[in-house]
C-alpha positions in Angstrom: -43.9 12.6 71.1 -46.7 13.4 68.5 -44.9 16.9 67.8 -41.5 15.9 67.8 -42.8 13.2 64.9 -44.6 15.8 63.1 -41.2 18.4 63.4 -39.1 15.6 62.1 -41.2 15.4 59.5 -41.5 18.6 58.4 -37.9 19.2 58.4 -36.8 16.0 56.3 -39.8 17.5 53.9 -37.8 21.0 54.0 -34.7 18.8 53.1 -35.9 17.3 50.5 -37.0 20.6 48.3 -33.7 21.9 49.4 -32.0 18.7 48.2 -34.4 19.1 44.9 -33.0 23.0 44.7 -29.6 22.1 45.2 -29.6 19.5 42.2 -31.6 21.0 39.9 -30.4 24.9 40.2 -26.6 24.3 41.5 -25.8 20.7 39.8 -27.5 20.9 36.5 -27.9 24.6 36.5 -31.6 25.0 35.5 -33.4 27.5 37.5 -35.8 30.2 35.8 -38.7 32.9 36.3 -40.8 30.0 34.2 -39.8 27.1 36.7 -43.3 25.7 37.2 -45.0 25.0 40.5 -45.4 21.6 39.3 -41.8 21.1 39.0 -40.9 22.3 42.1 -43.7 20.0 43.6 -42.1 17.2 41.5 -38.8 18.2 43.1 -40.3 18.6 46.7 -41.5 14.6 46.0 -38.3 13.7 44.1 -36.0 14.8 47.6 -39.2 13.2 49.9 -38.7 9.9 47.9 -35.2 10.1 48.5 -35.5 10.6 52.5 -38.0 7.9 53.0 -35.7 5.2 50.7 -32.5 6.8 52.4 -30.9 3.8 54.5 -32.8 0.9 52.6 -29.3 -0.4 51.7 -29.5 -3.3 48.9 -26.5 -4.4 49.0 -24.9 -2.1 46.2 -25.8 1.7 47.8 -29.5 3.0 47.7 -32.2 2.4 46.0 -31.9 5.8 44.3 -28.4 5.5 43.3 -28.4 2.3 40.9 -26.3 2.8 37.8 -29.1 3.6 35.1 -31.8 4.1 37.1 -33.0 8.0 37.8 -33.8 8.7 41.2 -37.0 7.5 40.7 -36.2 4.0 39.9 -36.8 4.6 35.8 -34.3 3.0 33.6 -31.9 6.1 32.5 -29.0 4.2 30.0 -27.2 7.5 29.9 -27.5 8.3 33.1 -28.6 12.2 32.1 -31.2 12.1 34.6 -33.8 12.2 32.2 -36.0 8.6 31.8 -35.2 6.4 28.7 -39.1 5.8 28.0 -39.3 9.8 28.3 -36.5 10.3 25.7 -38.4 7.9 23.5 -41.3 9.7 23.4 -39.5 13.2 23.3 -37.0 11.8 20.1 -33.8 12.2 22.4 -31.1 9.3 22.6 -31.5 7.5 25.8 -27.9 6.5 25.2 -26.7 9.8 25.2 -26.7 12.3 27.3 -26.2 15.0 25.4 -28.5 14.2 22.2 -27.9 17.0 19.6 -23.9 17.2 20.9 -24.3 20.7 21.7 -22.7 21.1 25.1 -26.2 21.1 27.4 -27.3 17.9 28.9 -30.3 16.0 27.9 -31.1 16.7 31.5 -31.0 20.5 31.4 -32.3 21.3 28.0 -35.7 18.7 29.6 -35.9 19.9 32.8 -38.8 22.4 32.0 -41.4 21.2 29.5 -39.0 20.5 26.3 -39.0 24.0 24.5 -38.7 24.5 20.9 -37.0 28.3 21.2 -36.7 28.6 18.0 -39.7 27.4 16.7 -38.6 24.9 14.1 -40.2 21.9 15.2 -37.4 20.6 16.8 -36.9 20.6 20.5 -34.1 22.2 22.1 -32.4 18.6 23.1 -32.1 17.7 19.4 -31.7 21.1 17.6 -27.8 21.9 17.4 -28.9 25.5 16.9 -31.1 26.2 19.6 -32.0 30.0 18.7 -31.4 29.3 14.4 -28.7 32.4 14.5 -26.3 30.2 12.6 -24.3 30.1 15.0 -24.2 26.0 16.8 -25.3 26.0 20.5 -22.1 24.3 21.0 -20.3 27.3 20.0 -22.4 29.8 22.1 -20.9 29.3 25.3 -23.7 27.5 27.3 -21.7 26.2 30.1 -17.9 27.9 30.0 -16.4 26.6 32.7 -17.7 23.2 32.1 -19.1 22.3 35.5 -22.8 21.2 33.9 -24.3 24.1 34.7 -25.9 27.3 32.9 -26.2 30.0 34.7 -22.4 31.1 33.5 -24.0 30.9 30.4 -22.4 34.0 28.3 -25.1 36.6 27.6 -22.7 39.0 25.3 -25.6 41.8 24.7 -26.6 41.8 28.6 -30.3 41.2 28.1 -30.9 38.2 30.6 -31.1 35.9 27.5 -28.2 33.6 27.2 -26.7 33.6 23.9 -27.5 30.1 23.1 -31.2 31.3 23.2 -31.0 34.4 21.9 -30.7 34.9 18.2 -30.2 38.5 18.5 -26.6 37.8 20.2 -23.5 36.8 17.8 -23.3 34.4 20.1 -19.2 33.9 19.0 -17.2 31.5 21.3 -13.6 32.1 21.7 -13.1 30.2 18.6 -15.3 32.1 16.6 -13.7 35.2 17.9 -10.6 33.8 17.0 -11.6 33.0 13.4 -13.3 36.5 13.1 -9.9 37.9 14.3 -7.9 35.7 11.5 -10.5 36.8 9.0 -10.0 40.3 10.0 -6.4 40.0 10.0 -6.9 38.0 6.5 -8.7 40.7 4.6 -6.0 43.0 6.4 -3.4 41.5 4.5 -5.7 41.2 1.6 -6.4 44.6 1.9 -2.7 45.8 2.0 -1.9 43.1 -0.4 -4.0 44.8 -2.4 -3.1 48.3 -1.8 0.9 47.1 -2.3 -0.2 45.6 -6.0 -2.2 49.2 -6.7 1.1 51.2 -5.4 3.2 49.2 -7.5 1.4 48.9 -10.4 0.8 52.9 -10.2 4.5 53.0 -9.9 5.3 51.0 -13.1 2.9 53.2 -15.0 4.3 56.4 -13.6 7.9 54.9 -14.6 6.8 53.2 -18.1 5.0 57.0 -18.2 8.7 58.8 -17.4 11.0 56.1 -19.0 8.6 57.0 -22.6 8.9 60.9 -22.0 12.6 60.7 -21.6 12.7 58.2 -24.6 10.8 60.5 -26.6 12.9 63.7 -25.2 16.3 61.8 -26.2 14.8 61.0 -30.0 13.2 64.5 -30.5 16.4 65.9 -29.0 18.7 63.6 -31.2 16.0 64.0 -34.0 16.2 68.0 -33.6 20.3 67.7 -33.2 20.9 65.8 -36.3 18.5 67.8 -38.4 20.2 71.0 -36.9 23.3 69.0 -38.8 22.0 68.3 -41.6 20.9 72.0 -42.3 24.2 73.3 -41.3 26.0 70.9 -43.7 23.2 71.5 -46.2 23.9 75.9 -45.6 27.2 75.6 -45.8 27.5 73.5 -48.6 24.9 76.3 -50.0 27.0 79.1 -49.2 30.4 77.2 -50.2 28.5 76.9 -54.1 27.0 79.9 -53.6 30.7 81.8 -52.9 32.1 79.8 -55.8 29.9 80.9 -58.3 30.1 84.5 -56.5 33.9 84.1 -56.9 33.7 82.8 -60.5 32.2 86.9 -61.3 35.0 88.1 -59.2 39.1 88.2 -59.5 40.8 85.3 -58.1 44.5 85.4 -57.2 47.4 83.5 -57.3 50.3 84.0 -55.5 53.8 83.2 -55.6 56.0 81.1 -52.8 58.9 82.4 -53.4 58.6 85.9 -51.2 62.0 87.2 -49.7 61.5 87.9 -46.2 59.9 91.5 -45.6 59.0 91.4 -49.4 55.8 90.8 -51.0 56.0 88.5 -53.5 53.9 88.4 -56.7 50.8 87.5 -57.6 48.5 86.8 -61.1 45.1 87.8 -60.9 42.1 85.8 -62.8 39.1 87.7 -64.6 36.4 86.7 -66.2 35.9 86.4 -69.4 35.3 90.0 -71.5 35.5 92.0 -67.5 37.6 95.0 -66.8 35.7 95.8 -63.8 34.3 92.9 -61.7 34.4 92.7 -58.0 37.5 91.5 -56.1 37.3 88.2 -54.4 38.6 89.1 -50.1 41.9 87.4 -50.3 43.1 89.6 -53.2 41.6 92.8 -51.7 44.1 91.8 -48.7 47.4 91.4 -51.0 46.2 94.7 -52.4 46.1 96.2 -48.9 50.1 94.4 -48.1 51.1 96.0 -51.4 50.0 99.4 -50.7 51.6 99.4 -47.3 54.5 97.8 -48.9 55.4 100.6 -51.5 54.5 103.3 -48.4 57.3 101.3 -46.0 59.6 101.7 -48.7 60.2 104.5 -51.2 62.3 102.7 -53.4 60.0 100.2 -53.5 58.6 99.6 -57.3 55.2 97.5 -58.7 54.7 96.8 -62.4 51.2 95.7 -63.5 50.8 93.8 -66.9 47.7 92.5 -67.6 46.6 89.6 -70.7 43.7 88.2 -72.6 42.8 85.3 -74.3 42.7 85.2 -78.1 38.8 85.4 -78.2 38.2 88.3 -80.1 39.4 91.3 -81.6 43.0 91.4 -80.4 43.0 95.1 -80.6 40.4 95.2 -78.2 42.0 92.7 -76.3 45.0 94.6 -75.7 42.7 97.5 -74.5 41.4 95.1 -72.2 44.3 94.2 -71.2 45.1 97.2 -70.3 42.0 98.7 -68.4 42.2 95.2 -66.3 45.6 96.7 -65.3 44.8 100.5 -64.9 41.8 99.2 -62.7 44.6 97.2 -60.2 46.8 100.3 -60.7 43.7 102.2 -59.3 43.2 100.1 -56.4 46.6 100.5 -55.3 46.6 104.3 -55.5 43.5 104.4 -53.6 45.1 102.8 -51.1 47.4 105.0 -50.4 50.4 104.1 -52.4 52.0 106.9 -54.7 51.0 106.5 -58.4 54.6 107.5 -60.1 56.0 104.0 -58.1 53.6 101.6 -60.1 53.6 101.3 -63.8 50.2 99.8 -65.9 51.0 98.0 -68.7 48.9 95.2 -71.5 50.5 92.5 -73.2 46.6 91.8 -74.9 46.2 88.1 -75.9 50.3 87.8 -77.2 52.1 86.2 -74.2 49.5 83.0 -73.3 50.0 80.6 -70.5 47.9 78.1 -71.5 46.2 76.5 -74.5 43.4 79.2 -75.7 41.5 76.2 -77.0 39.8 75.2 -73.4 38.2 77.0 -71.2 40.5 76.4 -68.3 43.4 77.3 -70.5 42.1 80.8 -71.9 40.5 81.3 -67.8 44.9 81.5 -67.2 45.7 83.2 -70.0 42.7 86.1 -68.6 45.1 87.4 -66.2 46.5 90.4 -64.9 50.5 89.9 -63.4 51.6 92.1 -60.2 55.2 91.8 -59.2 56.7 94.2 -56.2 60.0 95.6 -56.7 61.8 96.4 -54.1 
């Protein structure tokens, strides 16, 4: 009877460790290499306790199950498991359970000897930032799935440090992750915001840069274009003053209107003043050329050639003028091929005038020389 005693007894004590195991590593999820031996005794007594009150029934459940009590029978307002007079001393809220709002228990972050981890004089179960990365324990993923416990706790670098104690892990909850991915996608579009503005501002400057070299083609070319017109008016109004006063040394002609069809009719020739011998202006080398063919084309064919002078002067020598101004047409003629004994050279000298000798346009007629085909 002795042994059976002893056996129950040392099976409700292996009950109550495993009862202390169950709670403290499975329930609140605390369990580590640096669980001390005094702990575990305290559990061993905490589940011994609880056999030897189990079935002392008050009325309202066990002893160890009062609302705000811990299993011990201490007052626990929170019911976190820890003691109110122990949060007292350790600066936790005995009304809360979860002191520093960081997602671990009062219970869990006390169960070992209250640990400072990152040594900045406050405890774990008031320091929102257990490992001082930054980052709020609340935010490191302590307890994922939410079922009190730690040991899901996310380790994201795989050292056997959870990231809520480890300020060498980033530690970044799904939110976090989430707001790096928004920033990232942020300075994306910053990025290619950016890029777009730089594109398109390189654009406007490459079309400002092509819009002025066309502008400044189309001016030099309009520039250029209306210069090239200007000189051409300017030459030929050069070379049209420059021909008249080259004509005004030459003959001139005047022809008559009144040509009979296969005739040629006739035609005074201008000199200048005191000339026998001055250069023939092109239209009246062309009559001569007509005229010559003319008297060839027709045998019977007759020119007479009279030439006059002004009344400056000697009129003698006028008249001799006169006639070397017609000789010299006579000349022309011949050495165009027409026969010699068909045209007759004659001067009239300053005695038959056509206009008043007292201008200068009026003696510039009367300095003439008169051809008239006979046919």
């Amino acid at each position: 009877m002795k042994t059976k005693s002893l056996l129950v007894l040392l099976l409700a004590g292996i009950w109550g460790v495993g009862s202390w195991w169950w709670y403290t590593c499975k329930v609140k999820g605390f369990c580590g290499a640096d669980t001390t031996a005094a702990q575990v005794a305290t559990g061993a007594a905490a589940g011994a306790a609880a056999l030897s009150g189990a079935g002392k029934d008050t009325g309202q459940g066990t002893e160890n199950s009062k609302a705000g009590e811990t299993a011990e029978g201490d007052i626990d307002s929170d019911g976190d498991g820890v003691p109110d007079a122990k949060e007292e001393m350790l600066g936790t809220d005995p009304a809360k359970e979860d002191s520093d709002s960081d997602g671990i228990s009062d219970f869990i972050e006390l169960a070992r000897d209250p640990q400072d981890t990152d040594s900045d004089g406050k405890i774990d179960a008031i320091d929102d930032d257990d490992d001082n990365d930054g980052v709020l324990t609340v935010n490191e993923n302590a307890d994922p799935n939410g079922d009190g416990n730690v040991d899901d706790a996310v380790d994201s670098n795989g050292n056997q440090i959870a990231d809520y104690l480890d300020a060498g892990a980033d530690g970044s909850s799904a939110t976090q992750q989430a707001a790096g991915t928004d920033k990232a996608a942020a300075d994306q579009a910053k990025a290619d915001a950016g890029k777009a503005a730089a594109d398109q501002a390189k654009a406007d400057a490459d079309k400002a840069v092509a819009d002025q070299a066309k502008a400044d083609a189309d001016q030099a070319a309009a520039d250029q274009a209306k210069a090239d017109a200007d000189k051409a008016v300017t030459d030929q109004a050069k070379a049209d003053a420059d021909q008249a006063k080259a004509d005004e040394d030459k003959v001139t002609m005047e022809t008559s209107s009144d040509t009979k069809a296969g005739d040629i009719g006739p035609a005074t020739l201008h000199f200048p003043t005191g000339s026998a011998n001055p250069q023939l202006a092109a239209a009246t080398k062309a009559y001569f050329e007509q005229v010559a063919k003319f008297l060839k084309d027709n045998t019977s064919a007759k020119v007479t050639i009279v030439g006059h002078t002004d009344n400056v002067g000697n009129p003698a020598k006028n008249k001799a003028l006169g006639l070397k101004r017609a000789e010299m047409m006579q000349q022309m003629l011949i050495d165009l091929g027409a026969p010699k004994d068909r045209i007759s050279a004659s001067s009239e000298g300053p005695d038959k005038p056509v206009a008043d000798n007292k201008t200068e346009e009026g003696r510039k007629k009367n300095r003439r020389v008169e051809i008239t085909p006979v046919k």
